[in-house]
N, C-alpha and C positions, 0 to 999 in steps of 0.2 A: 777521869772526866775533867780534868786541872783543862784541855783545851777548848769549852766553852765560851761562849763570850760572856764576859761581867757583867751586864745588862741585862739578863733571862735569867731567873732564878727558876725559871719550870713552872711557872704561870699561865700556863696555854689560855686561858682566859683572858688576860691580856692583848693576844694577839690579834690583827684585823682578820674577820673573817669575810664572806660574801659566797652567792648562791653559783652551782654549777651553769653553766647556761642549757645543759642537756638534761643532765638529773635531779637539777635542784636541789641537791645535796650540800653544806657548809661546808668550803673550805677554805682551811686554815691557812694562814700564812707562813709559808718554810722559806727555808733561809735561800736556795739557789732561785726562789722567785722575789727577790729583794729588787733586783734593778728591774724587772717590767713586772714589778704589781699591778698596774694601771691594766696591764695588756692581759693578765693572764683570764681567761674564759671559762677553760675546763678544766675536769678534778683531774684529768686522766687521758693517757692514749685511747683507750675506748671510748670515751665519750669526746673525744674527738674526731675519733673515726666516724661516728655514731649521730654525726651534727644532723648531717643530711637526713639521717633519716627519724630524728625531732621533728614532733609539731609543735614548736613553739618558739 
């Protein structure tokens, strides 16, 4: 585990989280969604297949 980054010591608490737009479920902040946090929406390929058919 030496290629971790320095900066996360396994805190996951720390991390920004925010709500699903489909299931309202928290998710966490992972590393490959570092450069469009702003953009990300959904937790998941399913709940983005899944938008359409939200009422919300």
């Amino acid at each position: 585990m030496s290629g971790s980054a320095p900066s996360f010591r396994g805190n996951k608490a720390a991390l920004p989280s925010k709500p699903c737009k489909v299931c309202l479920r928290p998710m966490t902040w992972r590393k490959n969604w570092a450069k469009n946090w702003a953009e990300v929406k959904y937790c998941s390929d399913a709940c983005r297949r899944g938008k359409a058919a939200s009422h919300g």
